[in-house]
N, C-alpha and C positions, 0 to 999 in steps of 0.2 A: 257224270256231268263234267266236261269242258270246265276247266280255272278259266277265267276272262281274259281276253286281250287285252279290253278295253273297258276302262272303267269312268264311268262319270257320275260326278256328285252335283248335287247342288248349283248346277250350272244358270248360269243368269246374261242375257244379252241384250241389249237396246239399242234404239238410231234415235237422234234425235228425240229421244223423251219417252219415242214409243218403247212400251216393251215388247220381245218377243217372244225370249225362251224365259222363264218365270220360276228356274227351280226345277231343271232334268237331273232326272237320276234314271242310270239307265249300265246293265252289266251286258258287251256281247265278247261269247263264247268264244273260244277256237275251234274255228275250225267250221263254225256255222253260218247259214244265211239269213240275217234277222232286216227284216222292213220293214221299214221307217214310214208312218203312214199319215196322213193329213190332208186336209185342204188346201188350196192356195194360201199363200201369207201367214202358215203356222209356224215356218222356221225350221223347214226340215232341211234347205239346203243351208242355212246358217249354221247348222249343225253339224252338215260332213265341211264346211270351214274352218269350225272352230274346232274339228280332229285332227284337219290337216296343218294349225297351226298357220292356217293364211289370216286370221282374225286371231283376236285375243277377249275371251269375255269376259265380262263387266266383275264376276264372282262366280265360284267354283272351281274346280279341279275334272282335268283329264289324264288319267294315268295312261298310258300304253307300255304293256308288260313291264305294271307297278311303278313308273316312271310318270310324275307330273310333269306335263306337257307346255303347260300355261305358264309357268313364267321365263320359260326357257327363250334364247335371241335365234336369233337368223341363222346362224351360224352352229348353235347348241340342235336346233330343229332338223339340218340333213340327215344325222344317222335317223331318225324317224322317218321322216318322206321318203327316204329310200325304201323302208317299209310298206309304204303303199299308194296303192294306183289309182288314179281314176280318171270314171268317165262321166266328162260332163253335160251338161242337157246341150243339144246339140251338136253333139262331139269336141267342139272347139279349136278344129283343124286349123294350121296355118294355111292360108288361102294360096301363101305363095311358095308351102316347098309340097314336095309331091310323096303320094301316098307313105313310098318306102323313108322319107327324110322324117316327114311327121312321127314315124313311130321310133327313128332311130335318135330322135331329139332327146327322150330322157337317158339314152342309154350313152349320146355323148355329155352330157350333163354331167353324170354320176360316177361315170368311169371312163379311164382310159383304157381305148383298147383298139386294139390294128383295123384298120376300117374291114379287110375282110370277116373278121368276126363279127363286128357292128353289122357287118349284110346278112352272115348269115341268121344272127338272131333275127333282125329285119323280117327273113322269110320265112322263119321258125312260127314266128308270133302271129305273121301276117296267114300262114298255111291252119293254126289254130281257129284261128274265128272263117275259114275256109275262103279265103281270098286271094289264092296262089296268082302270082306274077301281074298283081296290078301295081306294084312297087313304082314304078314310073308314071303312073297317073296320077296327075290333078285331083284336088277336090271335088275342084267345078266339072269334072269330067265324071263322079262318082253319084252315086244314087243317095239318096236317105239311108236308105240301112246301108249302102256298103260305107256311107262314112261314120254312121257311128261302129260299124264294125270295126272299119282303120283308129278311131278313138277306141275301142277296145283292145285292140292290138297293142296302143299305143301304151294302156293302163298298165297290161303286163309284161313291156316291154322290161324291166329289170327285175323280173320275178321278185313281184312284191309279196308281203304276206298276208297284206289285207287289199281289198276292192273295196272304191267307195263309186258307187253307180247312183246318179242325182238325175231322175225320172228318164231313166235309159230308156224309152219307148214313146216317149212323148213324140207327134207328130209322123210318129210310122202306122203305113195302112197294117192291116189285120197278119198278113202272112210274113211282114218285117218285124212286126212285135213277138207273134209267135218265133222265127228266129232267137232273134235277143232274147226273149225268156228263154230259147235251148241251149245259146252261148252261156249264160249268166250260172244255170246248172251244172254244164258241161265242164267248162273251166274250174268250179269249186269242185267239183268230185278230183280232176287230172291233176289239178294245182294247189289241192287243199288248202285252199287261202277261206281267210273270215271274208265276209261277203256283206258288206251293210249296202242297202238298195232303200233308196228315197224313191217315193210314189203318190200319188193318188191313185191309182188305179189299183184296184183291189182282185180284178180276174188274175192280173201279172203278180200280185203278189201271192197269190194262191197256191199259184202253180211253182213258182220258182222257190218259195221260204221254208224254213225250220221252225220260224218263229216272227210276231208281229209286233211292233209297236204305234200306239195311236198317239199323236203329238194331237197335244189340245189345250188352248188357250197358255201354250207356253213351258205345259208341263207333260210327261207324261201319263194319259187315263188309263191306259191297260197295256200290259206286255203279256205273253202268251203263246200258244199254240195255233196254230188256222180252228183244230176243232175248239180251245175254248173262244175265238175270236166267233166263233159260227153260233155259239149256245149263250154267249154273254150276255146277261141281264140288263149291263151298265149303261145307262141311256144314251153317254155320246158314244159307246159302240155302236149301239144302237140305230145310231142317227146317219151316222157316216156309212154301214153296212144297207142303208136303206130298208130295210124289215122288223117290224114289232117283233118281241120273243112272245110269245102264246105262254103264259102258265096253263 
């Protein structure tokens, strides 16, 4: 068994009075792809925020390789973000720089380096999730899946060591989901990166995971395998997987 990446205790987060996360604790591996699973409004994308250090929660701790994360500043936070990438619900493309600038944005960011280089990772990254030579096209000139692909490209543009994927399939018809679920495996076999994927959808997490977690009511109710998520007895598995378990 995988030591943890990433470890979280006791985590706690509110808005305004509401609560959300209520006491996560939750260990993911090296090297594996664990999803993060819920309803709307459970806090799972509050969650890959408060790994990436863009939020701070209310109490708890988040280590990344044994390193509490939470009380560190802006500045203490890059050598982690450099660690890792993501993709967010919508891809979250600049509208106004084009394919190839979008994904070249974290890699001017983070490092300096001759712009020939900056390209050809550019087409490195952009040739991985298979979208040779649209580098010079627009957003608005791109499909649904080819832009959360170009946001995919974008995630491992500095070869990070984790992916944080926050419902990478939402709003693609059936043959663009399937894609992204074979990008999502593909890339964690080539790039052996930890792979934490936020979802509702349970067919995409089936296919793509190692392991599952259900957020509920703030806390985590089960972590596990897909076969024990399929045999579990526990009623909000239960309830979410839509099927009574037969004794």
């Amino acid at each position: 068994m995988q030591a943890p990446i990433i470890e979280i205790r006791d985590l706690h987060k509110s808005y305004e009075g509401l609560k959300v996360l209520q006491g996560v604790d939750l260990d993911i591996r090296r090297g594996e792809t664990i999803t993060i699973l819920g309803g709307s409004g459970t806090g799972k994308s509050v969650l890959l925020k408060l790994i990436t250090g863009l939020e701070k929660p209310d109490k708890g701790l988040i280590r990344i390789e044994k390193k509490d994360i939470t009380p560190l500043k802006e500045d203490e936070l890059v050598p982690f973000r450099r660690k890792i990438g993501m993709l967010f619900q919508g891809a979250a493309l600049f509208d106004s720089l084009s394919a190839g600038e979008n994904v070249a944005y974290p890699i001017r960011e983070h490092f300096r380096l001759p712009e020939e280089e900056v390209q050809r990772i550019v087409r490195e990254k952009l040739r991985l999730v298979g979208l040779d030579g649209v580098e010079d096209k627009m957003p608005a000139e791109l499909s649904g899946g080819m832009k959360k692909r170009v946001g995919l490209a974008r995630s491992i543009a500095i070869d990070p060591e984790i992916i944080l994927y926050d419902e990478p399939t939402t709003g693609l018809d059936p043959a663009n989901t399937e894609r992204i679920n074979q990008l999502i495996v593909e890339l964690q076999r080539a790039l052996k990166v930890t792979s934490i994927v936020v979802t509702h959808d349970l067919a995409s997490a089936y296919q793509i995971t190692d392991r599952l977690a259900l957020l509920h009511q703030g806390r985590i109710a089960m972590k596990g395998t897909k076969k024990e998520f399929k045999t579990s007895a526990i009623k909000e598995v239960q309830d979410f997987i839509g099927k009574r378990i037969v004794e």
